[in-house]
C-alpha positions as CSV (number, residue, x, y, z in Angstrom):
1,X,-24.4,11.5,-75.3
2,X,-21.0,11.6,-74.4
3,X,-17.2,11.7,-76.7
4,X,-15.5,8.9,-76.1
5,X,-11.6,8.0,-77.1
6,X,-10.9,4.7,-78.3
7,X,-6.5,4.1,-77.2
8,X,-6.9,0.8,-79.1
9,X,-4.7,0.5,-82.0
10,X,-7.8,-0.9,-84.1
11,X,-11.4,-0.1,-84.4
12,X,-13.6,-0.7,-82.0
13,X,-17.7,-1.9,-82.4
14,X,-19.6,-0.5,-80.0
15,X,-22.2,-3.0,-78.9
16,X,-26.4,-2.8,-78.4
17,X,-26.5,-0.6,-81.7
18,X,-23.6,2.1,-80.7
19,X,-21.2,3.2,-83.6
20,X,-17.5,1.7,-84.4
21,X,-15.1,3.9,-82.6
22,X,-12.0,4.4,-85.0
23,X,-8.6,3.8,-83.3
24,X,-6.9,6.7,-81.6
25,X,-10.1,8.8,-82.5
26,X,-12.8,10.6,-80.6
27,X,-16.4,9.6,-81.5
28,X,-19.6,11.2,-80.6
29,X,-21.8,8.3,-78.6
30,X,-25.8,8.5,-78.5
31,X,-27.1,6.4,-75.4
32,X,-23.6,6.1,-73.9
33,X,-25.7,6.0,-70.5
34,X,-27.4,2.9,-71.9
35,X,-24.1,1.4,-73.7
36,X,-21.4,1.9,-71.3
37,X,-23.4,-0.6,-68.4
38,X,-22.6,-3.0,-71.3
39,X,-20.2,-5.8,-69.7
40,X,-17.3,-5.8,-72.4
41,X,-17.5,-2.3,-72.5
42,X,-16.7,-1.7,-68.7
43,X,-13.7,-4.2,-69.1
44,X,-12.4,-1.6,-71.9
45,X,-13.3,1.6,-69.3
46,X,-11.2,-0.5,-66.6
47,X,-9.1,-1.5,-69.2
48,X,-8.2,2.0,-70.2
49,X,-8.7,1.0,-73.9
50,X,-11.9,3.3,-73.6
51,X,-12.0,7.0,-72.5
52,X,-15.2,9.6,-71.7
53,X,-13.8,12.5,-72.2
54,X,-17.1,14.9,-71.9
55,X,-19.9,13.2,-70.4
56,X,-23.4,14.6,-71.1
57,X,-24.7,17.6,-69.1
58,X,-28.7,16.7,-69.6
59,X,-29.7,13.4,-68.8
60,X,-30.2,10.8,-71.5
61,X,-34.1,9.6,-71.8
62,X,-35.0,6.3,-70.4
63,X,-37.3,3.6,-71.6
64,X,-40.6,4.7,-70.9
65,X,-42.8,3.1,-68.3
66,X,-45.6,1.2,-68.8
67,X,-49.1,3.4,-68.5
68,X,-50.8,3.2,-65.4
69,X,-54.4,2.3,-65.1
70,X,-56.9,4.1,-63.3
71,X,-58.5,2.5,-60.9
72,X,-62.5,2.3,-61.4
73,X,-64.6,4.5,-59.6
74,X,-66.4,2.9,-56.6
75,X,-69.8,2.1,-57.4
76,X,-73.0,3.7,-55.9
77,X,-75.3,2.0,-54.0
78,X,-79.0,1.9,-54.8
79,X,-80.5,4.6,-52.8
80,X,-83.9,3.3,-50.9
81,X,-86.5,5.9,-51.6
C-alpha cells in the first residue's frame, strides 16, 4: 500500500485492477508494489505526473508459490531371512 499524488490535470486509471486517481488528489493504492512495475505507469513516475508520497512500511504479499512435493521415501529392500 502506498498514497500516491496524481499532478495530472484529469483523472487517472490505474491499470491491472488499481483505482482511478482523481486529479491533483492523493489516493490510497493496494498492491502499488505489483502496479507500479506496470510500464505506463513508470512513464508517469519518470514523467512526474505520478508521486509516492508514503510508501508502505510492511511488505506487500506476493503471489504464492506453487506447493512442493515430497519426494517418496526410498523403498526397502526384501530382507533374506
Amino acid at each position: 500500500m502506498a498514497i500516491i499524488r496524481n499532478s495530472h490535470s484529469s483523472n487517472l486509471g490505474l491499470p491491472m485492477g488499481g483505482p482511478e486517481l482523481r486529479a491533483g488528489s492523493e489516493t490510497r493504492v493496494e498492491r502499488w508494489g505489483q502496479i507500479k512495475d506496470h510500464p505506463v505507469v513508470k512513464m508517469w513516475l519518470v514523467a512526474g505526473v505520478l508521486d509516492e508520497v508514503e510508501a508502505a512500511t510492511q511488505a506487500e504479499p506476493k503471489a504464492e508459490p506453487a506447493p512442493v512435493k515430497k519426494a517418496a521415501s526410498p523403498k526397502k529392500a526384501p530382507s533374506a531371512n
